[in-house]
N, CA, C and O atoms as a GROMACS GRO file, in nm:
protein
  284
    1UNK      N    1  12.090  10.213  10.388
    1UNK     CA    2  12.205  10.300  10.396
    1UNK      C    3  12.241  10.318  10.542
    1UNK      O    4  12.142  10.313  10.615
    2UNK      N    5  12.387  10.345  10.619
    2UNK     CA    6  12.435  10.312  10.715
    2UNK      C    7  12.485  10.495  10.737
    2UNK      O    8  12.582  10.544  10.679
    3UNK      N    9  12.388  10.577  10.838
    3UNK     CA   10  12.432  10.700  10.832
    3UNK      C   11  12.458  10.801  10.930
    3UNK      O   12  12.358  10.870  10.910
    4UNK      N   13  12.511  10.851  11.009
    4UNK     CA   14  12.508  10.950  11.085
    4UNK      C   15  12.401  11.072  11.112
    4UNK      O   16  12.345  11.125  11.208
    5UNK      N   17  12.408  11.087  10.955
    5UNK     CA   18  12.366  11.207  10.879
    5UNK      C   19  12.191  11.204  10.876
    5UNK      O   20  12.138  11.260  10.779
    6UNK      N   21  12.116  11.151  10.964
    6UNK     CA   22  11.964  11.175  10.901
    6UNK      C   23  11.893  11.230  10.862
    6UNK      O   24  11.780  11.187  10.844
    7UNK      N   25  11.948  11.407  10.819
    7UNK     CA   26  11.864  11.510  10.759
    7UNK      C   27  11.903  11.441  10.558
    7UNK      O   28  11.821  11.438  10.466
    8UNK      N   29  12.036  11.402  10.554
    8UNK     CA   30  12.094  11.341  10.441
    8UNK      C   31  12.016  11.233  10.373
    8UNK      O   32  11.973  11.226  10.259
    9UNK      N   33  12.010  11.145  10.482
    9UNK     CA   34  11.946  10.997  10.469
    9UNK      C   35  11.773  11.032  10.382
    9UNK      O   36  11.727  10.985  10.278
   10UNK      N   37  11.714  11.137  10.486
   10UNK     CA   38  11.600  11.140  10.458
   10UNK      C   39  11.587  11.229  10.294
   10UNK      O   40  11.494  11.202  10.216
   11UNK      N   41  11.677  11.317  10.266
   11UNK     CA   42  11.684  11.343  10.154
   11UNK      C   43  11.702  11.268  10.031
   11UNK      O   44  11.654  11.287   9.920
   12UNK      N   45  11.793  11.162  10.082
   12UNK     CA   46  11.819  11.060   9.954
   12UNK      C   47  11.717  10.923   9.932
   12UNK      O   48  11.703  10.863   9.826
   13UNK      N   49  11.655  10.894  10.052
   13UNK     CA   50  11.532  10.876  10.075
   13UNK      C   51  11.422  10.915   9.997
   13UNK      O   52  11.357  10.826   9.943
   14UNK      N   53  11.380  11.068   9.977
   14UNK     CA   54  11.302  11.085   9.892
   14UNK      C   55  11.319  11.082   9.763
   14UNK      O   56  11.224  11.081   9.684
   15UNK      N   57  11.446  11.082   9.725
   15UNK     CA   58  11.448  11.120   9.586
   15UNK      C   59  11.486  10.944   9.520
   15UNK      O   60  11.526  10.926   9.405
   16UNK      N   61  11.471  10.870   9.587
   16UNK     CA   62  11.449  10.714   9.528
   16UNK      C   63  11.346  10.698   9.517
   16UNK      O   64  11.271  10.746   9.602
   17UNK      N   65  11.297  10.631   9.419
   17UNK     CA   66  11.209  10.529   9.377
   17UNK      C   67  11.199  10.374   9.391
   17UNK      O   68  11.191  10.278   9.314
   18UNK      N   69  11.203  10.396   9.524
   18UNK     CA   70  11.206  10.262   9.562
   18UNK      C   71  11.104  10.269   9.726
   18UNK      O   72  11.102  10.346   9.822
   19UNK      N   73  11.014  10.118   9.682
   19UNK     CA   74  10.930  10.071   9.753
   19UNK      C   75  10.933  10.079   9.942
   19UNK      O   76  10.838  10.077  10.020
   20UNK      N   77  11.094  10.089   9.972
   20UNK     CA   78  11.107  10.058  10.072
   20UNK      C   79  11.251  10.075  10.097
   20UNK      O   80  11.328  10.004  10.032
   21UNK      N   81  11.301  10.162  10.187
   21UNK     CA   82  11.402  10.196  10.213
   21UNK      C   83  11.428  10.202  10.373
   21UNK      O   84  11.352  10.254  10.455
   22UNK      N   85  11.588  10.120  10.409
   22UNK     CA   86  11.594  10.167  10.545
   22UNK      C   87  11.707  10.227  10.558
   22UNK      O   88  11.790  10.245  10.469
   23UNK      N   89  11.713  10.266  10.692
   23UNK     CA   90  11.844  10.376  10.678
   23UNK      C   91  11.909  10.332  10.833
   23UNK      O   92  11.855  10.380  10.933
   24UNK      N   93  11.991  10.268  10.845
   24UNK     CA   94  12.091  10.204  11.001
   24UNK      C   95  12.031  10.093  11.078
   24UNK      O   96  12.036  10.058  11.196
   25UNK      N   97  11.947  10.031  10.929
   25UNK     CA   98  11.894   9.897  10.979
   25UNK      C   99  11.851   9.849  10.844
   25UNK      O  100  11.867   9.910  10.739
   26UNK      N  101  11.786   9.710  10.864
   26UNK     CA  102  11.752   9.645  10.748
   26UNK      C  103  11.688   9.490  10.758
   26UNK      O  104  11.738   9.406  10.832
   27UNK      N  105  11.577   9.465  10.678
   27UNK     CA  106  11.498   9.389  10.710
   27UNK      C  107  11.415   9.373  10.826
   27UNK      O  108  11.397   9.266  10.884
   28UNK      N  109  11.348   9.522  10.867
   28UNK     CA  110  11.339   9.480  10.984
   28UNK      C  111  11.163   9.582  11.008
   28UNK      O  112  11.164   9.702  11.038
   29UNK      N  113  11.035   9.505  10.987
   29UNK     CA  114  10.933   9.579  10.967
   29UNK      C  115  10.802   9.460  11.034
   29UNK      O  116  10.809   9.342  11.070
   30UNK      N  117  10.699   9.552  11.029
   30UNK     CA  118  10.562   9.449  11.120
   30UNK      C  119  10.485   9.422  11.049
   30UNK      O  120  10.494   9.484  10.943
   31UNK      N  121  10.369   9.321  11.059
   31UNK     CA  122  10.279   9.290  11.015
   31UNK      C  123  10.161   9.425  10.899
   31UNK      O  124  10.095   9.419  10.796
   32UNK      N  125  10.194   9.520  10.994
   32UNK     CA  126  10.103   9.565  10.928
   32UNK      C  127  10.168   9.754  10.831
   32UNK      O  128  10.108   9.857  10.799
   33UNK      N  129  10.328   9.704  10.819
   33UNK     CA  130  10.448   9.773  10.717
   33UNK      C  131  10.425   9.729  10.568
   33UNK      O  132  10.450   9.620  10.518
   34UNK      N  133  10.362   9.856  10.499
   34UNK     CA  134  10.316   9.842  10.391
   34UNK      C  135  10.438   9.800  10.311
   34UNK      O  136  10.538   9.865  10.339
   35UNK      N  137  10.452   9.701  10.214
   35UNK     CA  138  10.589   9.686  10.112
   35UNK      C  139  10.512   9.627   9.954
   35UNK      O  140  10.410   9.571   9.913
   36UNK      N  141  10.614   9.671   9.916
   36UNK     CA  142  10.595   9.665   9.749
   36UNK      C  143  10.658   9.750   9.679
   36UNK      O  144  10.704   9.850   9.733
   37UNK      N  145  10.674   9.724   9.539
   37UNK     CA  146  10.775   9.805   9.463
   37UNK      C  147  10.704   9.954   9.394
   37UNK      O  148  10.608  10.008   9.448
   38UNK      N  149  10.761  10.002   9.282
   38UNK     CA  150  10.731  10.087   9.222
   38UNK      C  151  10.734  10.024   9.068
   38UNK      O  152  10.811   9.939   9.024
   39UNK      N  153  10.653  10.076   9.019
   39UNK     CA  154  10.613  10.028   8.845
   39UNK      C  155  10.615   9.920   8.816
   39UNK      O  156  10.531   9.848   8.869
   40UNK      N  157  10.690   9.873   8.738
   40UNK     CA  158  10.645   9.713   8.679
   40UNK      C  159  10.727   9.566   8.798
   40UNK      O  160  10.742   9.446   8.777
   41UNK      N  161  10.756   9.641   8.903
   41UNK     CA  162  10.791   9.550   9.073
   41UNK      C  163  10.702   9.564   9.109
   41UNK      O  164  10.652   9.671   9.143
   42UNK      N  165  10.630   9.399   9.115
   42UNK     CA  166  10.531   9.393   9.199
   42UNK      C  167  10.391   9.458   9.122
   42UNK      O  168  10.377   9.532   9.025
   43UNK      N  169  10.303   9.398   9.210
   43UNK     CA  170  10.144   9.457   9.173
   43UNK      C  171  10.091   9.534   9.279
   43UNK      O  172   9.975   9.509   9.309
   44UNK      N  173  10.166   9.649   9.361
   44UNK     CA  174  10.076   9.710   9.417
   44UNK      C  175  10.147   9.647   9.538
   44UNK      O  176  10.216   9.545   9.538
   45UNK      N  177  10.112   9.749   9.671
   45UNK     CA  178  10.119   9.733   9.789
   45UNK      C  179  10.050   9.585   9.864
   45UNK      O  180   9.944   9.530   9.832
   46UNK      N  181  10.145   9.546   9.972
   46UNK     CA  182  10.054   9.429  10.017
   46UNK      C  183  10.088   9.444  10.170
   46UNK      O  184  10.181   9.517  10.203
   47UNK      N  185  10.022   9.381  10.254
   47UNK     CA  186  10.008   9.436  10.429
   47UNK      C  187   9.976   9.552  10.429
   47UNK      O  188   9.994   9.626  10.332
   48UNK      N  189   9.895   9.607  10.591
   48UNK     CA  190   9.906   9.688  10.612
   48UNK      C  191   9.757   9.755  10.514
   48UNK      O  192   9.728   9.702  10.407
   49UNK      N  193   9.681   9.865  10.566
   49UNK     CA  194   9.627   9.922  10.568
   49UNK      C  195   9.629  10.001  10.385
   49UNK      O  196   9.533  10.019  10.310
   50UNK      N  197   9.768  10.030  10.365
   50UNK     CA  198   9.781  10.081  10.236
   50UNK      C  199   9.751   9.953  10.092
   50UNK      O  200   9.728   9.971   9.972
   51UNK      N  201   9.765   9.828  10.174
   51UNK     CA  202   9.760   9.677  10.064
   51UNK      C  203   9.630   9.695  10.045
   51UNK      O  204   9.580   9.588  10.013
   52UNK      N  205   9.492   9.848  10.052
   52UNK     CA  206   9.408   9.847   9.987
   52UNK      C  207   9.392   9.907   9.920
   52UNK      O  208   9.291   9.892   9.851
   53UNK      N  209   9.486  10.022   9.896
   53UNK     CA  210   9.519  10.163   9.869
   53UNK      C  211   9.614  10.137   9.723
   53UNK      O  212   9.727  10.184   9.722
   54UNK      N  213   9.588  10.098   9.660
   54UNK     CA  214   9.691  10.021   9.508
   54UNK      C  215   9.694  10.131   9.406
   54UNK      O  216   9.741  10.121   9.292
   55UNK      N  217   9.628  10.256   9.469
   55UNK     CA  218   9.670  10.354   9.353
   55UNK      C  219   9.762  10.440   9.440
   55UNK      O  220   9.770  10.552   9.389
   56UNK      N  221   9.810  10.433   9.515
   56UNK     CA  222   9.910  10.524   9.578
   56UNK      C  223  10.008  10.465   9.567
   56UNK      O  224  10.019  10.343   9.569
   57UNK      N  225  10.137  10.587   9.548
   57UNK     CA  226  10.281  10.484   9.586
   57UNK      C  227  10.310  10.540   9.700
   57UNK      O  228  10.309  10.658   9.735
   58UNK      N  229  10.344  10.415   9.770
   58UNK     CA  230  10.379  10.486   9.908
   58UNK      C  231  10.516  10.442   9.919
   58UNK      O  232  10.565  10.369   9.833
   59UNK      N  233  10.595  10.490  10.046
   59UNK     CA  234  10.722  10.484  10.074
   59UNK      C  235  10.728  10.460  10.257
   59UNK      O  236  10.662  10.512  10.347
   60UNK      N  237  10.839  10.358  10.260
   60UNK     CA  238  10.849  10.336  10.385
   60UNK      C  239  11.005  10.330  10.440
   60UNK      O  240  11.087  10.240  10.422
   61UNK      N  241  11.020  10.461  10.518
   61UNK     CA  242  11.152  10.450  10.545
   61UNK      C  243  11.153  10.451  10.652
   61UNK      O  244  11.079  10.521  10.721
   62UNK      N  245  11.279  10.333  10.714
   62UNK     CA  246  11.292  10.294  10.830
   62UNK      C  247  11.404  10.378  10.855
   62UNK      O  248  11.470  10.419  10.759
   63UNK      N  249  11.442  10.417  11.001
   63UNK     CA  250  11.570  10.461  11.036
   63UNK      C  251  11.591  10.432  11.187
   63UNK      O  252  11.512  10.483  11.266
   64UNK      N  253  11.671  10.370  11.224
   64UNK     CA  254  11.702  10.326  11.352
   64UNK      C  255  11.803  10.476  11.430
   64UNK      O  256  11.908  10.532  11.398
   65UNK      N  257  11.711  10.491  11.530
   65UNK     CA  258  11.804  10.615  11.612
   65UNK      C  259  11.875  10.548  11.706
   65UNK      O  260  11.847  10.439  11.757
   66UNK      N  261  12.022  10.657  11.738
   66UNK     CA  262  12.081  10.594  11.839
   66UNK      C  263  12.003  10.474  11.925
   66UNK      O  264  12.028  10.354  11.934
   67UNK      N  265  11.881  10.569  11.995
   67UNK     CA  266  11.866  10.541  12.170
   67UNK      C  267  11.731  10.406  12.106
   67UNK      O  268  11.686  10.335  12.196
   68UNK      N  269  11.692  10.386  12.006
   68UNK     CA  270  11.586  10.329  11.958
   68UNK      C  271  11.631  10.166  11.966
   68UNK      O  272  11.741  10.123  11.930
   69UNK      N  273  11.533  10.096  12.014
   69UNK     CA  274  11.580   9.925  12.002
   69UNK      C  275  11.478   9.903  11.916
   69UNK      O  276  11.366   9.945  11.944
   70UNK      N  277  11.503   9.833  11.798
   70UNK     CA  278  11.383   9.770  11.713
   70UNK      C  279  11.391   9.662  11.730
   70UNK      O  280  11.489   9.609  11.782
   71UNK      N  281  11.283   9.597  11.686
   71UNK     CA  282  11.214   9.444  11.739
   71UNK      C  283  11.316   9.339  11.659
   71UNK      O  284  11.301   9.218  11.670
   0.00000   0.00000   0.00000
């Protein structure tokens, strides 16, 4: 999602069910950025520290700030 608004972003953010969300960027994460879906997407987390952790759902939201350069 493409937003000004990041108190917004992060709200709509939580209330998805989804594996992986970014917010004024996209496709854009490291080696060790947990990804995977929720329920019958995917088997569980993979990379990253949480790809051992397969009973948690975790969430990863990216958000690019103004002054921020991502890789």
């Amino acid at each position: 999602m493409v937003t000004k608004n990041i108190d917004n972003a992060l709200k709509i953010s939580n209330a998805l069910r989804a594996g992986t969300v970014y917010i004024n960027c996209y496709d854009v994460f490291r080696a060790n950025t947990p990804f995977g879906g929720y329920k019958d997407s995917g088997i569980g987390r993979e990379l990253g520290e949480h790809g051992l952790k397969n009973y948690l759902e975790t969430k990863t939201v990216i958000i690019k700030r103004p002054n921020d350069s991502l890789p």
